[in-house]
Structure formats: C-alpha cells, structure tokens
MDTraj code that builds the backbone (N, CA, C; nanometers):
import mdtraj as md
import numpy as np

residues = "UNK UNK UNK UNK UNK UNK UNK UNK UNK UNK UNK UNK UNK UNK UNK UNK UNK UNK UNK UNK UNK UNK UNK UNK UNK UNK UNK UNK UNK UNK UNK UNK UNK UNK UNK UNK UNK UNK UNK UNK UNK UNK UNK UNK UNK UNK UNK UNK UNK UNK UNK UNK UNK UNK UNK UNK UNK UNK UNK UNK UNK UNK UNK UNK UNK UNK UNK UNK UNK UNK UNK UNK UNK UNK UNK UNK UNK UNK UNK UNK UNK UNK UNK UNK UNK UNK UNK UNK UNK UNK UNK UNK UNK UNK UNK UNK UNK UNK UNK UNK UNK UNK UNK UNK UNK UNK UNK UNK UNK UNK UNK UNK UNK".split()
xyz = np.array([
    [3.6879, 1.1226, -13.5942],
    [3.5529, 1.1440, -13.6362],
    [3.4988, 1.0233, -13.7097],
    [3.3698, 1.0542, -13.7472],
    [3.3093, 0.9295, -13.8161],
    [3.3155, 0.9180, -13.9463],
    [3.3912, 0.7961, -14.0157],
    [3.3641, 0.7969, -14.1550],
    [3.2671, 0.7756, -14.2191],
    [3.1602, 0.8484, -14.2944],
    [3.0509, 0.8416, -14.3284],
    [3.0748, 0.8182, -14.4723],
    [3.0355, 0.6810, -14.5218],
    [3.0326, 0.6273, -14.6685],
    [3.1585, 0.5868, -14.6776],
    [3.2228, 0.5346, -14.5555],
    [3.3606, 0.4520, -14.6381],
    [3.3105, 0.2708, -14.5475],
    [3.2090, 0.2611, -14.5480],
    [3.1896, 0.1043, -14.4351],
    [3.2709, 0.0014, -14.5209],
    [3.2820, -0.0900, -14.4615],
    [3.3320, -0.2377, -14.4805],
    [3.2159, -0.2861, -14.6026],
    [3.2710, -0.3457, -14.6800],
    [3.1729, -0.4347, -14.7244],
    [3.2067, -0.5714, -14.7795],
    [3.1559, -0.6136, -14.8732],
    [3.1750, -0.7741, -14.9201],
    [3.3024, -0.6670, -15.0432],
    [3.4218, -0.7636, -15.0663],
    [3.4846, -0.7182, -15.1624],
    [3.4494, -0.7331, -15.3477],
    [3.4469, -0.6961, -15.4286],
    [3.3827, -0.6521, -15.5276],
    [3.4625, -0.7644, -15.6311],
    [3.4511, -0.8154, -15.7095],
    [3.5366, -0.8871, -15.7976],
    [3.5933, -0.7759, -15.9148],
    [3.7278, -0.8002, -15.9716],
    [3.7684, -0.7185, -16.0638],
    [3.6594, -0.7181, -16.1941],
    [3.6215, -0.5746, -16.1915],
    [3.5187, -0.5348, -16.3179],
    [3.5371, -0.6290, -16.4357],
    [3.6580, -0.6524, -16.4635],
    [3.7391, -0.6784, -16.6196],
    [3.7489, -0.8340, -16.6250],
    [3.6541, -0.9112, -16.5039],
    [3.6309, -1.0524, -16.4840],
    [3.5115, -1.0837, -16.5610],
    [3.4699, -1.1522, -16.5939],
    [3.3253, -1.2227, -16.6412],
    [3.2998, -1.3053, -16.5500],
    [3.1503, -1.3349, -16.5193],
    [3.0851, -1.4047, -16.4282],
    [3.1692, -1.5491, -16.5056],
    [3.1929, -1.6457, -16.4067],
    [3.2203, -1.7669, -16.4064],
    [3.1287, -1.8560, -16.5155],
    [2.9885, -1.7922, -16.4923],
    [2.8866, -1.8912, -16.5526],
    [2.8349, -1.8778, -16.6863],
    [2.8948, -1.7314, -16.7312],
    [2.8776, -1.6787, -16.8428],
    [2.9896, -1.7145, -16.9923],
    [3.0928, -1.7178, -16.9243],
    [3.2140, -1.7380, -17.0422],
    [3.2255, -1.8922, -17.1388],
    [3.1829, -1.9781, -17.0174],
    [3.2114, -2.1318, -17.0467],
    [3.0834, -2.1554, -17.1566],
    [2.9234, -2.0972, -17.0947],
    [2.8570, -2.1191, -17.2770],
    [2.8659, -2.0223, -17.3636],
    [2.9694, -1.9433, -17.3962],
    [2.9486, -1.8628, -17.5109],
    [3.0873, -1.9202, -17.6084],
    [3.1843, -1.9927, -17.5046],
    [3.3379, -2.0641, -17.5686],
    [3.2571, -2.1794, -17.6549],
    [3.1462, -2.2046, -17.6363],
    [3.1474, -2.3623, -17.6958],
    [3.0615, -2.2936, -17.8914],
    [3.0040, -2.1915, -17.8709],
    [2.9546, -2.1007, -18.0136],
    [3.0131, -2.0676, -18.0552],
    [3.1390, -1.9967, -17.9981],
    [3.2528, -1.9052, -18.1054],
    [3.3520, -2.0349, -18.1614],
    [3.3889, -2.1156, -18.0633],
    [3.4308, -2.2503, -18.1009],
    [3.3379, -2.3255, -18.2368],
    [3.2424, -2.3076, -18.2658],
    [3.1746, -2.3755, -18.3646],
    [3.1473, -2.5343, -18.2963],
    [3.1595, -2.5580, -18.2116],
    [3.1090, -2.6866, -18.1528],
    [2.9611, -2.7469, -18.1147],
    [2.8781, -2.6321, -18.1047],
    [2.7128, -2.6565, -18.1308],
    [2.6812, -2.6278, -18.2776],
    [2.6230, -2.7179, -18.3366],
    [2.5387, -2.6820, -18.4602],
    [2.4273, -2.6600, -18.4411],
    [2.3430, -2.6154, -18.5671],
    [2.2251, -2.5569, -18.5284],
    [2.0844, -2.6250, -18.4646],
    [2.1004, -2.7294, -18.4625],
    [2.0306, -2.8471, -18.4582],
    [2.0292, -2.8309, -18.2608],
    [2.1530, -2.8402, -18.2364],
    [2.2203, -2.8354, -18.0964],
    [2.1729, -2.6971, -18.0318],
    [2.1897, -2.5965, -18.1161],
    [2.1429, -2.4519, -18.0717],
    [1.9947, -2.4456, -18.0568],
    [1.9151, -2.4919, -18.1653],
    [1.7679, -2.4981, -18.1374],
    [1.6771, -2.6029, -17.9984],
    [1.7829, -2.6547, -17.9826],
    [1.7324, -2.8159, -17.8706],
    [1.7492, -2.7062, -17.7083],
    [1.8770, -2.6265, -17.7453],
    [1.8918, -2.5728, -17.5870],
    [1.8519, -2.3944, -17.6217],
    [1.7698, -2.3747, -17.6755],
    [1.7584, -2.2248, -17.7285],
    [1.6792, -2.1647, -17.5641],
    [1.5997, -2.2573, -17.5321],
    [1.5210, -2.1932, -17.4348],
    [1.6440, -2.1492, -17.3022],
    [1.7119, -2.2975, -17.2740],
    [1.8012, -2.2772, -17.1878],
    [1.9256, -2.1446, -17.2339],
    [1.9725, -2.1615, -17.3397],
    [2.0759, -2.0548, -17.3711],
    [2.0136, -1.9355, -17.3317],
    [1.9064, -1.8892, -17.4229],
    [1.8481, -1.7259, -17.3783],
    [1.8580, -1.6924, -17.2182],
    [1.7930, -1.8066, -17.1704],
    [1.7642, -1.7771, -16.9890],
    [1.8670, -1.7322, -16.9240],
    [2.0144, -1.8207, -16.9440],
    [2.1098, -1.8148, -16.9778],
    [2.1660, -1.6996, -16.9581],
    [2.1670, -1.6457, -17.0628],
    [2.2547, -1.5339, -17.1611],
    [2.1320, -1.4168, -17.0960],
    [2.0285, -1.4108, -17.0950],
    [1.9520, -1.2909, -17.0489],
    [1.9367, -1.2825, -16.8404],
    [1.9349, -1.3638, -16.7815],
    [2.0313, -1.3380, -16.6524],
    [2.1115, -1.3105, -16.6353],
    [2.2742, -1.2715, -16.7262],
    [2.3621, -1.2518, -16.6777],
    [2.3670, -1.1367, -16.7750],
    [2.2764, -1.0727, -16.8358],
    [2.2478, -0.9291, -16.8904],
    [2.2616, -0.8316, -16.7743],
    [2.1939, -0.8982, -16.6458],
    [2.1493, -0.8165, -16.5194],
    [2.2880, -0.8400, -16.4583],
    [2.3904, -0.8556, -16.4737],
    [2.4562, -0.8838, -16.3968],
    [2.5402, -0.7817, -16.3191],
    [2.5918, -0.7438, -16.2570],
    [2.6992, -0.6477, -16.1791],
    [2.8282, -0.5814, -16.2487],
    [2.8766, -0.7120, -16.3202],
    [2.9839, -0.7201, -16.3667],
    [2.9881, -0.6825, -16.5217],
    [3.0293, -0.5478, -16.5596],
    [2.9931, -0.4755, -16.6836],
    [3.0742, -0.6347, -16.7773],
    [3.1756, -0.6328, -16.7236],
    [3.2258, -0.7914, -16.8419],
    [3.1309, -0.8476, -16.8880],
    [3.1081, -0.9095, -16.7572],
    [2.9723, -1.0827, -16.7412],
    [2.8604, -1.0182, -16.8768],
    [2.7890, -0.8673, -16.8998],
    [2.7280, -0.8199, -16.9543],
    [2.7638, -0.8391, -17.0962],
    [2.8796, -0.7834, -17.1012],
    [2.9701, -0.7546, -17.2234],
    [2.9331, -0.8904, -17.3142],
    [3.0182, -0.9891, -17.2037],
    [3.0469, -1.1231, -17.2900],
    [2.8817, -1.1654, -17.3276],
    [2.8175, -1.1353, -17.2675],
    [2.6787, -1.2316, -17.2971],
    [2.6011, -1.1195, -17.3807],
    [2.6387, -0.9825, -17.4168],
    [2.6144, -0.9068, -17.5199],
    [2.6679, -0.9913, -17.6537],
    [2.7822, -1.0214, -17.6577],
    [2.8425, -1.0757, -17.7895],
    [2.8828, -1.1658, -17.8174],
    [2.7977, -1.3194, -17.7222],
    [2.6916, -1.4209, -17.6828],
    [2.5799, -1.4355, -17.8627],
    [2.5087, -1.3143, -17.7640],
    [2.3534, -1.2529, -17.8305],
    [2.4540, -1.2590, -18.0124],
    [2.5091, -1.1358, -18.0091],
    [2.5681, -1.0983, -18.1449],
    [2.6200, -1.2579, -18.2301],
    [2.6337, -1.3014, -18.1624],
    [2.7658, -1.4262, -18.2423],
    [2.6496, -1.4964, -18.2439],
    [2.5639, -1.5418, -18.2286],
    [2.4457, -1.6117, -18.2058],
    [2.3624, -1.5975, -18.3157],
    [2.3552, -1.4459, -18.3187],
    [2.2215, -1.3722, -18.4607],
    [2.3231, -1.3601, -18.5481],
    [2.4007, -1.3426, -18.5624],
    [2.5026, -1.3347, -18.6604],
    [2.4627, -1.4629, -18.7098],
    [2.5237, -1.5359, -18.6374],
    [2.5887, -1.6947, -18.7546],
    [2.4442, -1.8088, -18.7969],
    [2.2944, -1.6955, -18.8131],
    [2.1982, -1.7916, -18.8072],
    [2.1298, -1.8045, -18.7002],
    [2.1528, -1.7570, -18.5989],
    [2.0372, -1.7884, -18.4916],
    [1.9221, -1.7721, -18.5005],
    [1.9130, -1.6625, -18.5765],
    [1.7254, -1.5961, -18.5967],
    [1.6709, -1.7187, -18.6323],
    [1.7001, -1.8114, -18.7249],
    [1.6438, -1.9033, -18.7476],
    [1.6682, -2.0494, -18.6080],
    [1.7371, -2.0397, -18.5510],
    [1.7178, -2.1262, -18.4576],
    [1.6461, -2.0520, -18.3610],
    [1.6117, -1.9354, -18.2785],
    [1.4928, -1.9067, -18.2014],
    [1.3824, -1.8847, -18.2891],
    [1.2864, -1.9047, -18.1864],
    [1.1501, -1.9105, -18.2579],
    [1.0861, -1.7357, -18.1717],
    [1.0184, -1.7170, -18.2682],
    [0.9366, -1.5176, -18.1731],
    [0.9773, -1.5273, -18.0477],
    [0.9216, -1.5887, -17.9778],
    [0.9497, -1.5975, -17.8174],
    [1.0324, -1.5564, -17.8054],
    [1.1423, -1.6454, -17.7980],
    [1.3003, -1.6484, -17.8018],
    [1.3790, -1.4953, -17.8323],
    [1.3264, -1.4787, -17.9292],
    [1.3869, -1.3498, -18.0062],
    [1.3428, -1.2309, -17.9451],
    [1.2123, -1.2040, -17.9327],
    [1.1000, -1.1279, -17.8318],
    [1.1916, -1.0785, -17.7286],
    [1.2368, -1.2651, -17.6707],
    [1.2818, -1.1619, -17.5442],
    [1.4228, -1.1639, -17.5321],
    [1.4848, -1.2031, -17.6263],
    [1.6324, -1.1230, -17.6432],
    [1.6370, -0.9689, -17.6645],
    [1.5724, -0.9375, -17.7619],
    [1.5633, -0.8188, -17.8174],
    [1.5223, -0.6941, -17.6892],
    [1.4242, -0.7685, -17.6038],
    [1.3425, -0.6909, -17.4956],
    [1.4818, -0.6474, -17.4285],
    [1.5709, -0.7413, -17.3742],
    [1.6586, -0.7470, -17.2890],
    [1.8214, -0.6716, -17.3554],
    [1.7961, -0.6857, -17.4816],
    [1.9229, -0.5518, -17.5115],
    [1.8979, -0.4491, -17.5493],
    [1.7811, -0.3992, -17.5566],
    [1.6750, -0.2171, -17.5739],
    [1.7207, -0.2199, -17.4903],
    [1.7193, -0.2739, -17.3059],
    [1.7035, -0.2233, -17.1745],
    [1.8631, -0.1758, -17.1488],
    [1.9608, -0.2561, -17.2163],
    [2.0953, -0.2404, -17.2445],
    [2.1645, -0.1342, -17.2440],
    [2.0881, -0.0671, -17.3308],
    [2.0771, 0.0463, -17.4384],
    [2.1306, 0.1628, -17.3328],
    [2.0563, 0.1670, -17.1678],
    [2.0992, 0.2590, -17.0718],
    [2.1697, 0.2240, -16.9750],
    [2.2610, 0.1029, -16.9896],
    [2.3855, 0.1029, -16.9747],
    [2.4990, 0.1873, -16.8882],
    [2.5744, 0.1588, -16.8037],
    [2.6275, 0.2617, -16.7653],
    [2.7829, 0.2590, -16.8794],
    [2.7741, 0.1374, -16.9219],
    [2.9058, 0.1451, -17.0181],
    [2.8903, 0.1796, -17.1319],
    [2.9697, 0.2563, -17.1994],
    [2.9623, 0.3029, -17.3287],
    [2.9806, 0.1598, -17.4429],
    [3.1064, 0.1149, -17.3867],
    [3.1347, -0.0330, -17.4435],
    [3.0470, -0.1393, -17.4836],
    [2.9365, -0.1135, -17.3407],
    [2.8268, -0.2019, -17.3595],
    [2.6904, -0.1831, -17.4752],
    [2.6939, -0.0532, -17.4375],
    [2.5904, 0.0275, -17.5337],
    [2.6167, -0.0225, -17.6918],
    [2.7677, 0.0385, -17.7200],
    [2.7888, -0.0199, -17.8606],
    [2.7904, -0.1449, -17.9165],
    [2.8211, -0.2567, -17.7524],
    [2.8231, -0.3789, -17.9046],
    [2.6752, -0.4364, -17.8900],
    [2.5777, -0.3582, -17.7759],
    [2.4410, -0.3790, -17.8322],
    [2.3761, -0.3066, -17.9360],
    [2.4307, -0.2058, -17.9712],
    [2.3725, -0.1659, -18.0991],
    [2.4145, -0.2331, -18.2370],
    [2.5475, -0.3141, -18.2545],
    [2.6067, -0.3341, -18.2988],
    [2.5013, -0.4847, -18.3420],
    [2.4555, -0.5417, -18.2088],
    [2.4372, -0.7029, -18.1975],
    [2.2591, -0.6219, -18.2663],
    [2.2139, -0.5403, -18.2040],
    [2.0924, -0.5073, -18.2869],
    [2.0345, -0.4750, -18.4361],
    [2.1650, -0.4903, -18.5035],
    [2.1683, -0.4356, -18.6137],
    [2.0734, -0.5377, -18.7364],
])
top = md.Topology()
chain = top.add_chain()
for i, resn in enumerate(residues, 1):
    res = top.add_residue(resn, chain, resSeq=i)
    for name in ("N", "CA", "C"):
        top.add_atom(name, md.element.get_by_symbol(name[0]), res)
traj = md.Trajectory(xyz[None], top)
C-alpha cells in the first residue's frame, strides 16, 4: 500500500547542533574579546545577525543567539545599542515567547528581564 506522510526528504541536521553561523559571533562576547567600543561599531551588523538566526529551524541556532541577546544586555549592551537596536531585539524575543521550546521560552524571559 501507499505510505502516506512517510516521503523522502532533505535530511534534517541534529536539533542539539547550532547553525554554523551563529556560534562563531557569540564565542568572540563570552570570550571578552570585543569591547564596547567594538560592540557599538558592529551593533547594527550583530543584531541582524543574532535576530536572523532567531528564525531559525534549529531550536539550538535559537537558543545560542537567545543567550547572544542575554550576554550582550547583561554585560552593558543597552548602552552600546541605540532605541533602534534595542526596539528590535526586544520585538524579536516577545515573538520567542511562543516558542515551541520550553528551554527557549525561559532563557528569553530570563534575557528579558
């Protein structure tokens, strides 16, 4: 008979991976290797950044660029984005908020605090 809902498809990467493009700028912040000076010069690029791979597939890729955001406002960032910046961080982890991960949910409430 016919299998209905088992088709072929593209294979899925392991959930518990982070997007490739996501991990390498959030190592160089927790590292302390950008100062703030450095954070404010690429703020536009970081957000764009870090809020594309919000959308991402991969609950990780999400995860990590959730606590990206957190390690960011934590250590001073508010003062390196300017409204804009912040505007639309903030826009982009409310939307978070419905999540299919619980994991995710919390460390955006956590990073919202």
């Amino acid at each position: 008979g016919e299998k209905v809902g088992l088709e072929e498809g593209p294979k899925r990467r392991d959930s518990c991976t982070p997007n490739c493009t996501c991990s390498p700028t959030c190592s160089p912040l927790k590292s302390n290797l950008l100062s703030r000076d450095a954070l404010k010069q690429g703020q536009e690029k970081l957000v764009a950044q870090l809020v594309s791979n919000l959308d991402d597939d991969n609950c990780a890729t999400r995860l990590v660029c959730c606590n990206c955001f957190n390690f960011v406002l934590q250590t001073g960032g508010k003062e390196c984005f300017g409204p804009d910046e912040l505007h639309k961080v903030y826009v982009e982890l409310l939307k978070r908020l419905d999540d299919s991960s619980d994991e995710l949910r919390v460390a955006v409430t956590s990073t919202l605090k």
